[in-house]
C-alpha positions in Angstrom: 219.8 30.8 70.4 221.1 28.2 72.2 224.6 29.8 72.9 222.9 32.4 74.5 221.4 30.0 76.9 224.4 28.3 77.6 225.4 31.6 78.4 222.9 32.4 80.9 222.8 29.2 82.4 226.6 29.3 82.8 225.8 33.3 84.5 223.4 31.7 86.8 225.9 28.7 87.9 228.7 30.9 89.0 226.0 33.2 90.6 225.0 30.6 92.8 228.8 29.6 94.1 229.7 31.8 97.1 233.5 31.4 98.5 233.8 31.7 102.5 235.9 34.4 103.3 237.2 35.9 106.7 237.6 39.5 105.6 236.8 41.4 108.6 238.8 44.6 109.8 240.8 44.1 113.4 238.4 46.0 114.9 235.1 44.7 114.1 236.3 41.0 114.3 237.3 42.2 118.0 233.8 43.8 118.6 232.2 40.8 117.3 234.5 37.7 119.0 234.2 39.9 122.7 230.4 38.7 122.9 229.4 41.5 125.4 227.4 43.9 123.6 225.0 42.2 121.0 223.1 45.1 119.5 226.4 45.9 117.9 226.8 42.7 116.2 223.5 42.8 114.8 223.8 46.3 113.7 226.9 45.0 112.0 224.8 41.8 110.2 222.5 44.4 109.0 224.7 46.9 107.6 226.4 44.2 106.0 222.6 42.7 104.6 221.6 46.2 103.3 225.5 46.7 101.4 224.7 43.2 99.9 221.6 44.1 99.0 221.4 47.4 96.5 224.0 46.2 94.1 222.2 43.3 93.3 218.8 45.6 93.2 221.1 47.9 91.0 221.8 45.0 88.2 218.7 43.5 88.6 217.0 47.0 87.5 219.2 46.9 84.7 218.2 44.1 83.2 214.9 44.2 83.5 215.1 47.7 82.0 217.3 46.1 79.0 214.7 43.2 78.5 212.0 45.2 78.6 213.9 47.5 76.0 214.2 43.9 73.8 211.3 42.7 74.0 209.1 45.9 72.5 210.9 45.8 69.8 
């Protein structure tokens, strides 16, 4: 029992430990850095948002779905 706590406290440690990246293509940087038209960078912040956002929906349907499954049993 309590290695698989360590293990799930050790999960939610390196969940919580984001690393700053600059990882933009030439072409969106440039739209972004010009400043001009600013409905395109927030239409850029949000598509980036809503990408972020499913894949952790996605595992976080999975395990409730898996402790669900445990737990009946």
């Amino acid at each position: 029992m309590k290695r698989k706590f360590n293990y799930i406290v050790l999960v939610l440690v390196f969940s919580l430990f984001f690393v700053d990246a600059e990882a933009q293509c030439a072409m969106c940087r440039a739209v972004l850095e010009n400043g001009a038209n600013k409905s395109v960078a927030e239409g850029i912040n949000n598509g980036i948002v809503y990408l972020m956002a499913f894949p952790y929906l996605l595992v976080g349907g999975i395990g409730y779905y898996i402790y669900r499954t445990y737990r009946t049993k």
